[in-house]
N, C-alpha and C positions, 0 to 999 in steps of 0.2 A: 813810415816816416823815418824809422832809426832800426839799422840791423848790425848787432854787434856779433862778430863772430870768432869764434876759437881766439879770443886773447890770452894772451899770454903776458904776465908783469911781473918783475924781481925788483927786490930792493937789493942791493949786494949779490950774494949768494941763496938769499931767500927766493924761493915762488913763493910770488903772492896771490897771482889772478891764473885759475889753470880749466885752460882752455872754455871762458865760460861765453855765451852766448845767450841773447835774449832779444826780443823786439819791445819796439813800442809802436803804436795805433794810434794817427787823428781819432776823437773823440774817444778816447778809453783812456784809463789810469791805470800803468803799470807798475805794482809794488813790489819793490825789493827786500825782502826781511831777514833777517840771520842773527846771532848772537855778537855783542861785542869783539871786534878783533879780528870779523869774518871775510873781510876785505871790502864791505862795500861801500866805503867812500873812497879807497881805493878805485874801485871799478869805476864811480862817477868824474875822480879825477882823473883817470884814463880817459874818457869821454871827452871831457874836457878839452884833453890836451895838456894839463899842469904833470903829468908824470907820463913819460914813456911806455911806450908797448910794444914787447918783445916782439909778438907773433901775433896773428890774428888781424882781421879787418873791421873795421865804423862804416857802415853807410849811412850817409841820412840825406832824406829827401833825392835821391837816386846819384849821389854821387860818394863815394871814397875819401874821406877824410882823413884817415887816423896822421896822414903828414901837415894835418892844419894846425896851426898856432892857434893858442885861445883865442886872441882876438876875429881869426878869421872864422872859428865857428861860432863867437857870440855874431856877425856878421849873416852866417850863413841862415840864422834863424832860431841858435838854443840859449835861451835863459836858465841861469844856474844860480840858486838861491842855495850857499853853501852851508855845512854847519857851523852853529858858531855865526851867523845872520854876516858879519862882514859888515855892517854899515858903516859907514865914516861918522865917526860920533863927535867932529868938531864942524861940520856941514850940517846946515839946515835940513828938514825935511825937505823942502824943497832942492834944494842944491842935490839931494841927495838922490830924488828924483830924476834929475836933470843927469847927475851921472848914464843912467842908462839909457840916455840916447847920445851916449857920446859918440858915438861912428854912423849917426844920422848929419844931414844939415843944419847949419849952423841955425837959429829962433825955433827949429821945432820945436812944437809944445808938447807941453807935457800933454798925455791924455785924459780926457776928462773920469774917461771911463774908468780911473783908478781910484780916483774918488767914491766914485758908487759903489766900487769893491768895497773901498776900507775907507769908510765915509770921515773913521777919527784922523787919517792925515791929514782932511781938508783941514781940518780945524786945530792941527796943528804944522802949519806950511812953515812957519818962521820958527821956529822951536827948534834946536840944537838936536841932530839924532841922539847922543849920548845923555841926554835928557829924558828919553822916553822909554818905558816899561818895557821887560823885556819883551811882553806880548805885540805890544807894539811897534816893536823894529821887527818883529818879525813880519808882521803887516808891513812895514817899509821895505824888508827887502825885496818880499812876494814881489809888490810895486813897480819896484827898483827893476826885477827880472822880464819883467810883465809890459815895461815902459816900451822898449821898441816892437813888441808886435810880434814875439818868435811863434815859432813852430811848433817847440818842442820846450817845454818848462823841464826843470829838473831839480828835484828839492830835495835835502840831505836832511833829515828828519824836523821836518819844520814843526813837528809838538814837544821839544826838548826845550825844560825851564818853561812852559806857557803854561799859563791860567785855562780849568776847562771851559770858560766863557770864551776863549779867544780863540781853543783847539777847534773848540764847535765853529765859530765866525772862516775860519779858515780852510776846517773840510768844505763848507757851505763853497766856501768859493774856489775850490779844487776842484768839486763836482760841476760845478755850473760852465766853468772852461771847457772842463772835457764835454760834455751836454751841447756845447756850441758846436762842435763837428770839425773842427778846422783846426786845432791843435792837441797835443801826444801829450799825455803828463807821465813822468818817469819819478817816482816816491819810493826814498829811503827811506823807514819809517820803525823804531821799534816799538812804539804801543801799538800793538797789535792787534785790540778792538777800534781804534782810528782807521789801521792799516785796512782790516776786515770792510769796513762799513762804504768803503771807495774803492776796492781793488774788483778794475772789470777783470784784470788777471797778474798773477801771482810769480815770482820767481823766490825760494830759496835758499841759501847760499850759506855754507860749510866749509871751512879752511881754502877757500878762496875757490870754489870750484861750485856748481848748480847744483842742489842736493834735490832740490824736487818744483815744478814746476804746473802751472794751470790756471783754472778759472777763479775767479772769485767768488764767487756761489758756492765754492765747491772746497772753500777752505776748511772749512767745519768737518766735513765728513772726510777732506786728507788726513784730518788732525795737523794744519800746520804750525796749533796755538805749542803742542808740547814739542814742536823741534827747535822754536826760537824762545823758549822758556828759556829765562837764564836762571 
């Protein structure tokens, strides 16, 4: 579904992304893990599209992207649930919903199916995002990504600030998407027994370059708890 290869990214005169490459899989969840600073929301917003990319190529779904503007690859099929959740916190839940079929046609509904995910936004549809728990906008943004039906989810460490009632509610339904067969999950993630407990396979990442890569089964025995120790 998504083949990133040999990128290359500078801020200025910094490298920041060097020469790193990774995949992603319909039905598997690829975890990205490293210490603070290591580049890897960097790397997501390359993906993106929000920051430039020197060198290197994106493919997803069999075509070459890295010349797409955000909006064409939210388009093309990737939901991006960033850090820092992004909700519009003067829009309703619902409205807020509604955001992420904005480049669908016009009365598409919302889908029902987001509800059963995260059964607490039924029950708060009319409620101000900026009103709701931290845990809880993160369930909205999940939603929010989730609304038009992508390919590929992409989440910048979605258990930052959560309650572990909600961390648990959330892996639940990370797993169950990838489980489905038809879409790629791509997780930034620094708790690292979350990361552990979902990763079919593993990339990470060290002054902005791939320091070790593999399976998730197999994290344990790489030792990759003491290289993203901070």
């Amino acid at each position: 579904m998504l083949t990133i290869n040999n990128i290359n990214q500078y801020y200025g005169g910094s490298h920041i992304l060097r020469d790193v490459s990774l995949q992603a899989t319909p039905g598997k969840v690829s975890v990205i893990l490293g210490r603070n600073g290591v580049g890897k929301t960097t790397l997501l917003k390359s993906l993106m599209g929000l920051v430039p990319i020197r060198s290197g190529s994106i493919e997803f779904d069999g075509q070459a992207i890295q010349n797409f503007t955000p909006y064409e690859r939210a388009r093309a099929g990737i939901g991006f649930v960033p850090q820092g959740r992004e909700i519009f916190a003067r829009l309703t839940v619902q409205e807020n919903l509604a955001m992420g079929l904005a480049y669908k046609k016009a009365g598409t509904p919302i889908p029902q199916e987001l509800f059963e995910l995260f059964p607490v936004l039924k029950q708060m549809l009319h409620r101000r995002g900026g009103d709701l728990s931290g845990g809880q906008q993160q369930q909205l943004a999940i939603a929010r990504a989730l609304a038009a039906g992508p390919k590929l989810l992409v989440l910048d460490e979605p258990t930052e600030g959560i309650q572990p009632s909600i961390i648990k509610d959330i892996g639940r339904v990370i797993r169950m998407l990838a489980d489905r067969g038809d879409m790629a999950i791509l997780l930034v993630e620094q708790y690292y027994d979350f990361a552990r407990e979902l990763a079919d396979d593993y990339v990470v990442m060290e002054r902005g370059a791939v320091l070790a890569s593999g399976l998730g089964v197999n994290m344990e025995t790489d030792r990759i708890r003491e290289m993203v120790a901070i």
